[in-house]
Biopython code that builds the backbone (N, CA, C, O; Angstrom):
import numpy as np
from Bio.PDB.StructureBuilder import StructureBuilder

atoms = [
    (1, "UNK", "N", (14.317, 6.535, -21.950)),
    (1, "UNK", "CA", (14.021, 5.884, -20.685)),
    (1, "UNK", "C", (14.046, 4.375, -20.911)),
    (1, "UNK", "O", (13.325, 3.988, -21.830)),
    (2, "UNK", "N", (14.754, 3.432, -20.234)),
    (2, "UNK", "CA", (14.222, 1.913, -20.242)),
    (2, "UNK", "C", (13.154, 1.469, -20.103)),
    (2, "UNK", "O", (12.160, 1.861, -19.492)),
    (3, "UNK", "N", (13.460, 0.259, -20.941)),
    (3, "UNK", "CA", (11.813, -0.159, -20.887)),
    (3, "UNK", "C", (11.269, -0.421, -19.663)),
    (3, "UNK", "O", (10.053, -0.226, -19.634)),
    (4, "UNK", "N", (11.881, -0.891, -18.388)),
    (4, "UNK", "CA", (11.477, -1.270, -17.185)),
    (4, "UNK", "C", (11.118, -0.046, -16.871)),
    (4, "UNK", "O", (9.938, -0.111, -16.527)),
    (5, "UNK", "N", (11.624, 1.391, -16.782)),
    (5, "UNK", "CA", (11.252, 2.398, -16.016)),
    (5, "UNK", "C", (9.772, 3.342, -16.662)),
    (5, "UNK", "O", (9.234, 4.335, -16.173)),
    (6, "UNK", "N", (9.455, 2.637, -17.812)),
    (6, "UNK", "CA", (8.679, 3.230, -18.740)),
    (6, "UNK", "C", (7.438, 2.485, -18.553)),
    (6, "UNK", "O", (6.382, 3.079, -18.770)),
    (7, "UNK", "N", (7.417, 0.999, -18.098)),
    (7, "UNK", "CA", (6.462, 0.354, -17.639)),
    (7, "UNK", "C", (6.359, 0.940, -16.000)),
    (7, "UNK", "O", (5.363, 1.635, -15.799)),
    (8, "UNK", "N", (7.224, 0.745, -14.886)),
    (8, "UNK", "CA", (6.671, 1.342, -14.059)),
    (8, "UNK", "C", (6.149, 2.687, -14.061)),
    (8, "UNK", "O", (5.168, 2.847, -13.335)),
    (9, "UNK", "N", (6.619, 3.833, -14.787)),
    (9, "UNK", "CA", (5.903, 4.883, -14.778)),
    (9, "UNK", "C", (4.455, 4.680, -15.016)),
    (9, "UNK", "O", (3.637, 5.057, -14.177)),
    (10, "UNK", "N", (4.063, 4.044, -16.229)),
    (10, "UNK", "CA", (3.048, 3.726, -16.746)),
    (10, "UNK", "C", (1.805, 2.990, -15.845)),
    (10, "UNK", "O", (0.625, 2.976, -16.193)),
    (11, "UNK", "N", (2.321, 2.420, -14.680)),
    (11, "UNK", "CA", (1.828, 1.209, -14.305)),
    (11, "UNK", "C", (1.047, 1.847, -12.884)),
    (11, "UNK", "O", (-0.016, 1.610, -12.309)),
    (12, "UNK", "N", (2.342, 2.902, -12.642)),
    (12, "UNK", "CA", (1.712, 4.043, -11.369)),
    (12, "UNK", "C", (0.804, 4.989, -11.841)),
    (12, "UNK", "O", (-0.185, 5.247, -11.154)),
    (13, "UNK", "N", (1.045, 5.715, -13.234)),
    (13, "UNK", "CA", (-0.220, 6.217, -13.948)),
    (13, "UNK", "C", (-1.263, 5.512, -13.863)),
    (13, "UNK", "O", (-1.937, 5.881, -12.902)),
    (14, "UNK", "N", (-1.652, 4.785, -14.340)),
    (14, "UNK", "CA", (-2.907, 3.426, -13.997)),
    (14, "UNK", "C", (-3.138, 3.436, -13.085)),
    (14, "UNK", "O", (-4.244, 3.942, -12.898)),
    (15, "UNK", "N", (-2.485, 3.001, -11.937)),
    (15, "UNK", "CA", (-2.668, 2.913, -10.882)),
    (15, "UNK", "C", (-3.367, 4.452, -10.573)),
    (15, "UNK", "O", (-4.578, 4.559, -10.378)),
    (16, "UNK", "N", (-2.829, 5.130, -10.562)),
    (16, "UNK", "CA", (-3.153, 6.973, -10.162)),
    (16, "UNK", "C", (-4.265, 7.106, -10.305)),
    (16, "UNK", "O", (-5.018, 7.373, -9.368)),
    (17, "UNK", "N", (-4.726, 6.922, -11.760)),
    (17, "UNK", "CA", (-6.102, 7.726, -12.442)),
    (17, "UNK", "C", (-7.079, 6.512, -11.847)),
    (17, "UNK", "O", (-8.150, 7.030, -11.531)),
    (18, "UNK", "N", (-7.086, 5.256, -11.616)),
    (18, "UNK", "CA", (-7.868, 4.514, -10.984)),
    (18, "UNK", "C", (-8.715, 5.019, -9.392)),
    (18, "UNK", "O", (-9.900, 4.913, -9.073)),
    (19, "UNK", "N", (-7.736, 5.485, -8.766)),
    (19, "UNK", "CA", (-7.721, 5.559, -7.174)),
    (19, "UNK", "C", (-8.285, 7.388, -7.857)),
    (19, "UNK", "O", (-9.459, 7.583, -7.539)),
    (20, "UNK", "N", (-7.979, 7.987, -8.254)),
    (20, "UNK", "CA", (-8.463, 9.351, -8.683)),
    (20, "UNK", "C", (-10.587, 8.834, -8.845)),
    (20, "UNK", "O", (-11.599, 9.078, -8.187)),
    (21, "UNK", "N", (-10.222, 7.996, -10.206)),
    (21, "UNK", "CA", (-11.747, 8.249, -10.297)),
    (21, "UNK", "C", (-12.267, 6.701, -9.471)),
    (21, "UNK", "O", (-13.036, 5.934, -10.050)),
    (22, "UNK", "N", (-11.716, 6.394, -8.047)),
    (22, "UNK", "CA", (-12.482, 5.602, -6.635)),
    (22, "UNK", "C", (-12.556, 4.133, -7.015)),
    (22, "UNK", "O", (-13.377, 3.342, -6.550)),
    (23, "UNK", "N", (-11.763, 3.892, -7.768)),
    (23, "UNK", "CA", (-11.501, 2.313, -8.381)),
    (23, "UNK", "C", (-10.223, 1.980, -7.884)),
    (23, "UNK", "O", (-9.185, 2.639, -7.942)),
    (24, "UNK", "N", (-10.554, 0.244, -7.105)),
    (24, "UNK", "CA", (-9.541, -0.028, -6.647)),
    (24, "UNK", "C", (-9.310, -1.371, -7.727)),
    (24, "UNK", "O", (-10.061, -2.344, -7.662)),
    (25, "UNK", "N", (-8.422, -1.310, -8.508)),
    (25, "UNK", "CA", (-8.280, -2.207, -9.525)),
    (25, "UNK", "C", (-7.917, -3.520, -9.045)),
    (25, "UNK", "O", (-8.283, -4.559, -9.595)),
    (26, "UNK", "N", (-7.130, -3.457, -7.927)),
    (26, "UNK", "CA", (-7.078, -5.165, -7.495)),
    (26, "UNK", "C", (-7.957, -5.526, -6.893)),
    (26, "UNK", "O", (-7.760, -6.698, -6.569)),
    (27, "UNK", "N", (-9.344, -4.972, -6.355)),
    (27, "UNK", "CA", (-10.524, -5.407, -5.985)),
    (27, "UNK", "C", (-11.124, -5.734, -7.260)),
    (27, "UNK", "O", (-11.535, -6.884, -7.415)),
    (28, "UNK", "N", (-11.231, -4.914, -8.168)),
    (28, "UNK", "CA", (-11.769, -5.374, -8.998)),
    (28, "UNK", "C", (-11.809, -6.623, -9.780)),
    (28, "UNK", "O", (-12.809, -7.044, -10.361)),
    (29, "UNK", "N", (-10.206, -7.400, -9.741)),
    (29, "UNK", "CA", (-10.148, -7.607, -10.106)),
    (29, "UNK", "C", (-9.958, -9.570, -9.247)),
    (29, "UNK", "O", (-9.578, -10.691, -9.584)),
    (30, "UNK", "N", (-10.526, -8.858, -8.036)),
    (30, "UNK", "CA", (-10.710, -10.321, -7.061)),
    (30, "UNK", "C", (-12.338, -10.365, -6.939)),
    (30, "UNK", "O", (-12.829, -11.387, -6.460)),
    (31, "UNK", "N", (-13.249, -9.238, -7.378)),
    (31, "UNK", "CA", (-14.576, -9.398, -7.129)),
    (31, "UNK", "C", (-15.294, -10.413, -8.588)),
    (31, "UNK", "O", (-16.343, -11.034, -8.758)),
    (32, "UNK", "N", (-13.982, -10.117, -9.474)),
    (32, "UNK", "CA", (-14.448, -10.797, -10.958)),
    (32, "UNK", "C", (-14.634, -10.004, -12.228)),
    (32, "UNK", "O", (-14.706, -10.481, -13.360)),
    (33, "UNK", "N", (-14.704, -8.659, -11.873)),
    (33, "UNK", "CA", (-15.777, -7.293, -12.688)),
    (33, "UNK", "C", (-14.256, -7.416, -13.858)),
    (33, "UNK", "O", (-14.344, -7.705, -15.051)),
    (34, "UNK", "N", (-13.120, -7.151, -13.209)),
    (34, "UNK", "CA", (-11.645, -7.368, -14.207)),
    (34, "UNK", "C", (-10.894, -8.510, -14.386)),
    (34, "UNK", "O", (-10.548, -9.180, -13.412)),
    (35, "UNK", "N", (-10.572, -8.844, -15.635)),
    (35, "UNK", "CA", (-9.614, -10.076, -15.574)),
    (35, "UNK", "C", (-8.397, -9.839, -15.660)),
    (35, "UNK", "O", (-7.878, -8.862, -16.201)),
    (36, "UNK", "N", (-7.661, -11.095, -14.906)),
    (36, "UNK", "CA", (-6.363, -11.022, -14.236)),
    (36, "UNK", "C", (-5.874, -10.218, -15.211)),
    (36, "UNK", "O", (-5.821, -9.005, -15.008)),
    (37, "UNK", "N", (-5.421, -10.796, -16.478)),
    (37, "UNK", "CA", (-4.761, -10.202, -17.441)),
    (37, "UNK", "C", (-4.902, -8.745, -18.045)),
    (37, "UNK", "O", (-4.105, -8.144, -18.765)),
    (38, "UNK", "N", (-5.889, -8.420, -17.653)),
    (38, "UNK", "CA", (-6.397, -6.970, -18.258)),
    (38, "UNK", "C", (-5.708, -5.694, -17.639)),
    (38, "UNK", "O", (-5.692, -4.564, -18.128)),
    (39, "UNK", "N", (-5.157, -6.109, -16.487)),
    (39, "UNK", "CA", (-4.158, -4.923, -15.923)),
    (39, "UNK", "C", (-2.407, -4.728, -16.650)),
    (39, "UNK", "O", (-1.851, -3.650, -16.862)),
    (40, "UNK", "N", (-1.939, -5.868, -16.867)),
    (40, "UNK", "CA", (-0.596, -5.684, -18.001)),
    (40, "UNK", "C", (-1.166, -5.243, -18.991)),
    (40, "UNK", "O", (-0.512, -4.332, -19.500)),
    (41, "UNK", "N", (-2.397, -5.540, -19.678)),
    (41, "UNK", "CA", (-2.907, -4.952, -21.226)),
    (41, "UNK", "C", (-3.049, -3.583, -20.669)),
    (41, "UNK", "O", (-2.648, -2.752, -21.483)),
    (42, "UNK", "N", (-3.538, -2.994, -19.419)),
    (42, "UNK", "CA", (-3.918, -1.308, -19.546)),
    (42, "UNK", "C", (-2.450, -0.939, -18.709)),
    (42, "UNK", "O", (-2.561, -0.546, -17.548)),
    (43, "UNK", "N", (-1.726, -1.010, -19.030)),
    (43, "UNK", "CA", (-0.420, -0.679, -18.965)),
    (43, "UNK", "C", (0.059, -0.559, -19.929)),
    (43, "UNK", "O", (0.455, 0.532, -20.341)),
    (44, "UNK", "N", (0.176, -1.836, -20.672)),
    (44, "UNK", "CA", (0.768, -1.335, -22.141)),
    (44, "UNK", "C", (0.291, -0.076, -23.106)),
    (44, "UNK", "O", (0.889, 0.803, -23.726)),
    (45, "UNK", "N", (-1.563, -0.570, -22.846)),
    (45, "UNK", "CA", (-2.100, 0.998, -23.890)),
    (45, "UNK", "C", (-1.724, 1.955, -23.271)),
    (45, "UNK", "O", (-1.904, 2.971, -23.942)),
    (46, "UNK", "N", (-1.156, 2.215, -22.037)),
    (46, "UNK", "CA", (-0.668, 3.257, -20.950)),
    (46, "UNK", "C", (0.531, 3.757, -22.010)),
    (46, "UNK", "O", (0.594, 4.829, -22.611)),
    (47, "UNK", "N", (1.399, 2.703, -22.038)),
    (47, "UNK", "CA", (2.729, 3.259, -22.806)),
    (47, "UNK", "C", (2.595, 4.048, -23.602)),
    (47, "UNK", "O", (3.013, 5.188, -23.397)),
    (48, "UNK", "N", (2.008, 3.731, -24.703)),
    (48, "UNK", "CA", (1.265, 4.160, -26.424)),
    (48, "UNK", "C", (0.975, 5.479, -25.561)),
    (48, "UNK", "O", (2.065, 6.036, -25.701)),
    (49, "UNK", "N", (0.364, 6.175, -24.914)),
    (49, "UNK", "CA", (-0.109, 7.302, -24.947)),
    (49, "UNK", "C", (0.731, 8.507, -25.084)),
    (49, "UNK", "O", (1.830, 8.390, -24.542)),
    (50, "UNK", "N", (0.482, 9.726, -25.715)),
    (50, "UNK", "CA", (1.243, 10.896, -26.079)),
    (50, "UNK", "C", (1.565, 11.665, -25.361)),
    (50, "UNK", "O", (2.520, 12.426, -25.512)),
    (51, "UNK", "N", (0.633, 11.599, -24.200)),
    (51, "UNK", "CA", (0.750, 12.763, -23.318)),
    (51, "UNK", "C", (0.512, 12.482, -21.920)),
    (51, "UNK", "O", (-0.351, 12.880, -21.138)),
    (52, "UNK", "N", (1.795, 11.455, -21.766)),
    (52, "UNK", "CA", (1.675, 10.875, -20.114)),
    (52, "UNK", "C", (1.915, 12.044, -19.403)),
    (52, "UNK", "O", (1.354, 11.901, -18.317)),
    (53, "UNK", "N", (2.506, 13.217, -19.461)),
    (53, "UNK", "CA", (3.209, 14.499, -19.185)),
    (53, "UNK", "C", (1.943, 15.245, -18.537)),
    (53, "UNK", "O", (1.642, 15.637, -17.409)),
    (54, "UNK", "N", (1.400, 15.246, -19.706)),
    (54, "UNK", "CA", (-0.142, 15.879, -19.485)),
    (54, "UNK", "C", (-1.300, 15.164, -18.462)),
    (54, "UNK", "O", (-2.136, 15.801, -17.822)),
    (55, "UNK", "N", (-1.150, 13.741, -18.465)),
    (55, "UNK", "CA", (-1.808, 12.862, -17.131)),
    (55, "UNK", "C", (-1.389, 12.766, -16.465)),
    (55, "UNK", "O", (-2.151, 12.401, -15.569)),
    (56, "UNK", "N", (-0.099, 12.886, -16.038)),
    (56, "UNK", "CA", (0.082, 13.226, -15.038)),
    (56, "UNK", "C", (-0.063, 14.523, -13.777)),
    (56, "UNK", "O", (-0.171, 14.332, -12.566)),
    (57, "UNK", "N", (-0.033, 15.585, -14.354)),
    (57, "UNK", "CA", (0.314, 16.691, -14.620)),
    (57, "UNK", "C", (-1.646, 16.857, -13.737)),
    (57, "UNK", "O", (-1.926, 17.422, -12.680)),
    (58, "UNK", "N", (-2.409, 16.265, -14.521)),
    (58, "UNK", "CA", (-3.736, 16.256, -13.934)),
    (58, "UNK", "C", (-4.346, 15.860, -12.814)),
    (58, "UNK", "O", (-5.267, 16.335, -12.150)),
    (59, "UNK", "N", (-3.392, 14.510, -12.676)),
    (59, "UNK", "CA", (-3.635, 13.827, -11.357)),
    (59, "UNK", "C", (-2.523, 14.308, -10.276)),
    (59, "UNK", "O", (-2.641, 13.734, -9.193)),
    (60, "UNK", "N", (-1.850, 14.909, -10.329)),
    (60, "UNK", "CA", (-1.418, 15.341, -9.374)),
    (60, "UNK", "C", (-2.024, 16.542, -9.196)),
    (60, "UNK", "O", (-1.954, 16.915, -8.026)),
    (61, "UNK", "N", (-2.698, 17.422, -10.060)),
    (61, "UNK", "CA", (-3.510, 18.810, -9.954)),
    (61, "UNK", "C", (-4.815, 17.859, -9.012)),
    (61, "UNK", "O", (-4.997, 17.949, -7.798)),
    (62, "UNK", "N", (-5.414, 17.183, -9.751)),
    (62, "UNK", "CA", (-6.586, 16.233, -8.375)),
    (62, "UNK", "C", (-5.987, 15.801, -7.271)),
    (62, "UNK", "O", (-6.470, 16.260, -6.235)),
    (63, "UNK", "N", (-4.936, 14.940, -7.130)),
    (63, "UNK", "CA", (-4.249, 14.877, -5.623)),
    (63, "UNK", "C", (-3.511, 16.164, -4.896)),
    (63, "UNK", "O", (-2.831, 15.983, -3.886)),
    (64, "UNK", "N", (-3.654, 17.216, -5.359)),
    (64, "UNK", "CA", (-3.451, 18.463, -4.063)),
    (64, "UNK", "C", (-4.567, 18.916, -4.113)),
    (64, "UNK", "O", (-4.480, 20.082, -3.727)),
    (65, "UNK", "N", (-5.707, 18.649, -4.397)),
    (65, "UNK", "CA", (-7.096, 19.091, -4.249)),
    (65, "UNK", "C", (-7.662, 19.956, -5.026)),
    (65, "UNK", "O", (-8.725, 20.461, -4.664)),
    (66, "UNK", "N", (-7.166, 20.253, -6.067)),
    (66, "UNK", "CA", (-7.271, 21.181, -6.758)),
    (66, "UNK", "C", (-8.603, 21.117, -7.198)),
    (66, "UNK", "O", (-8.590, 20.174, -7.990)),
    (67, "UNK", "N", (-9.964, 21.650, -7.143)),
    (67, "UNK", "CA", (-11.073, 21.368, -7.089)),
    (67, "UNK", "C", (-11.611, 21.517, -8.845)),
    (67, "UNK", "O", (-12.603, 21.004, -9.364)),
    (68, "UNK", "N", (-10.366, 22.564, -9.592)),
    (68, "UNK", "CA", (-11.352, 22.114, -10.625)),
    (68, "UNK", "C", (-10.149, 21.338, -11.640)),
    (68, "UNK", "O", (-10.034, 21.597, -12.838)),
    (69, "UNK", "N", (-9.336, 20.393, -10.933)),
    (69, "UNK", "CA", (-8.880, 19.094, -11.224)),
    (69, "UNK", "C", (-9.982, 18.004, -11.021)),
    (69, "UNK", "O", (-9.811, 17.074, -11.809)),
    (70, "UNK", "N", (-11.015, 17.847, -10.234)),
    (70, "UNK", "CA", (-11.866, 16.698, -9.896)),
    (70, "UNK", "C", (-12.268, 16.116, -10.798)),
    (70, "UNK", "O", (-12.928, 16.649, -11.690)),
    (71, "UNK", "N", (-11.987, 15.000, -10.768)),
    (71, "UNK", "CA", (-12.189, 13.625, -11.741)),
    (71, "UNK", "C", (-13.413, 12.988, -11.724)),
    (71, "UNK", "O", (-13.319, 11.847, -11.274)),
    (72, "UNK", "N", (-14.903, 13.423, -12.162)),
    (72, "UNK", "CA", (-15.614, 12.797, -12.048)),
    (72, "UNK", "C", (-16.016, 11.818, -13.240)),
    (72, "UNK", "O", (-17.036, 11.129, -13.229)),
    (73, "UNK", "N", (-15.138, 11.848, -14.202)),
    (73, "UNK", "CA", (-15.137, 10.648, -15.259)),
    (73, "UNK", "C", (-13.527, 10.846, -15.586)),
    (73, "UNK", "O", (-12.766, 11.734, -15.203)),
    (74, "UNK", "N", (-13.287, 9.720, -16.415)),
    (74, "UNK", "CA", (-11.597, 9.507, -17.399)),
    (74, "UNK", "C", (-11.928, 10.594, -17.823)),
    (74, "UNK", "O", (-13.091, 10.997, -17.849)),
    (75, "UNK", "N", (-10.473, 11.505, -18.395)),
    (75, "UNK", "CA", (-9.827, 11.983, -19.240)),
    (75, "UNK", "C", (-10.432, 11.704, -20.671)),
    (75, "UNK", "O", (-10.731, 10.541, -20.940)),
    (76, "UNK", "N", (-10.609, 12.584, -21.496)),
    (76, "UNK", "CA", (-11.165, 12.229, -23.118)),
    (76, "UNK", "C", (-9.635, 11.421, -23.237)),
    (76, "UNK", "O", (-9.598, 10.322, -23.792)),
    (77, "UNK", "N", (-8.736, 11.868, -22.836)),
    (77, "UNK", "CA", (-7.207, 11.521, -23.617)),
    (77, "UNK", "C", (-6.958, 9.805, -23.273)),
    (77, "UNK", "O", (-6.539, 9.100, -24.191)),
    (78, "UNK", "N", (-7.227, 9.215, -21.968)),
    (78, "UNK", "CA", (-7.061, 8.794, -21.534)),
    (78, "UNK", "C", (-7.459, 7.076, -22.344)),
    (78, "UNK", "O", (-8.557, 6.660, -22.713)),
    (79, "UNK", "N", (-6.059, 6.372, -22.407)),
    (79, "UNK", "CA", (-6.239, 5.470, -23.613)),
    (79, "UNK", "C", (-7.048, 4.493, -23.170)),
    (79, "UNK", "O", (-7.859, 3.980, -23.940)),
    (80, "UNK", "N", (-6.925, 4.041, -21.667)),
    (80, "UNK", "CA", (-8.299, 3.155, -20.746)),
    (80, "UNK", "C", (-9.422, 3.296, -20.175)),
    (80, "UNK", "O", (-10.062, 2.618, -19.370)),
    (81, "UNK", "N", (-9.645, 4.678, -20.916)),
    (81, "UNK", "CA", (-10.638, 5.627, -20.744)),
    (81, "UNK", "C", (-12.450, 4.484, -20.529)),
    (81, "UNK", "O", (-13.405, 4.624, -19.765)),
    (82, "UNK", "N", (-12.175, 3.556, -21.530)),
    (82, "UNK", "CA", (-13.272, 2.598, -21.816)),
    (82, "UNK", "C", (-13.701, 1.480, -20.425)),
    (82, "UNK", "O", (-14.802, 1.229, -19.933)),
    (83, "UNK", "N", (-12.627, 1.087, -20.156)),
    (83, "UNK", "CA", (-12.104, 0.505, -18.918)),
    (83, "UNK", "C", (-12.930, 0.936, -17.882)),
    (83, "UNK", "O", (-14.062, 0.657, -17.486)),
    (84, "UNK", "N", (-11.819, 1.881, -17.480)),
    (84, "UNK", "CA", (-12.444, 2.932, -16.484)),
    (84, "UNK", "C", (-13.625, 3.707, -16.248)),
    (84, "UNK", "O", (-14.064, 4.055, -15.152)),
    (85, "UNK", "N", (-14.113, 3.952, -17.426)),
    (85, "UNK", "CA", (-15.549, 3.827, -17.738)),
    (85, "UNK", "C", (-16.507, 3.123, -17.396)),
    (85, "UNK", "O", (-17.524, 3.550, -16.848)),
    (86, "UNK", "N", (-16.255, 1.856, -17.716)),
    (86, "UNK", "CA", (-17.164, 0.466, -17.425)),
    (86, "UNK", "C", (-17.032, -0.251, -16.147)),
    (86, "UNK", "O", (-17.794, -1.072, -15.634)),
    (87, "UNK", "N", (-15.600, 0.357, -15.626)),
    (87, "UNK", "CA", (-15.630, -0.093, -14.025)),
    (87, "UNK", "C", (-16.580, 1.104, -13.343)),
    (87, "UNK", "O", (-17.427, 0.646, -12.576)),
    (88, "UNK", "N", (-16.582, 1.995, -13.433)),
    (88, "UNK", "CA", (-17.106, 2.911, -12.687)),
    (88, "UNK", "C", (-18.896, 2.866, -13.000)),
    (88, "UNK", "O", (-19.743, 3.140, -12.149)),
    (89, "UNK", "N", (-19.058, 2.630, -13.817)),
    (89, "UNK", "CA", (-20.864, 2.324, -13.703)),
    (89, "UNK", "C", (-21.130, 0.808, -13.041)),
    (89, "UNK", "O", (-22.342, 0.663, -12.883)),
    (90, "UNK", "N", (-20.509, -0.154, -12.684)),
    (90, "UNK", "CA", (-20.482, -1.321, -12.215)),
    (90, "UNK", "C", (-20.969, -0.595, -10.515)),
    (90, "UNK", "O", (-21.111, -1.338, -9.544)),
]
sb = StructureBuilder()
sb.init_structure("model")
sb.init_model(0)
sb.init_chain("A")
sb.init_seg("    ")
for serial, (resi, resn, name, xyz) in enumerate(atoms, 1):
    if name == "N":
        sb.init_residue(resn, " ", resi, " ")
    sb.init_atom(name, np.array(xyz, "f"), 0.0, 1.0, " ", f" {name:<3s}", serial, name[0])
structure = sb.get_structure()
């Protein structure tokens, strides 16, 4: 895959699992809680991951409602898992 199509995949993953577990990352990141830069960095650790196949695969099982898809924390797998973590107790 190119690198451009490998970052947007990546970038809509992020995006996905954010809005999954009720984080809107560009709020976050106009309220102050995220810095500007920290969204290209959780994209990139996006790339690195082994099993985008498999996150995906989840969040689309949570976006048709699949009830025991529900996301009430990150993914153990999930490489911004820490992130997403620390936005969500904010």
């Amino acid at each position: 895959m190119p690198p451009h199509m490998t970052l947007r995949r990546h970038a809509a993953l992020v995006d996905r699992m954010a809005t999954a577990l009720g984080l809107d990352l560009e709020e976050e990141v106009l309220r102050g809680r995220l810095a500007s830069d920290a969204l290209p960095e959780m994209v990139l650790r996006c790339t690195g991951c082994g099993d985008a196949a498999g996150c995906n695969a989840t969040l689309s099982a949570h976006e048709a409602g699949d009830a025991a898809a529900a996301l009430s924390e990150t993914p153990y797998f999930c490489r911004n898992a820490g992130i997403f973590d620390d936005l969500g107790r904010r």
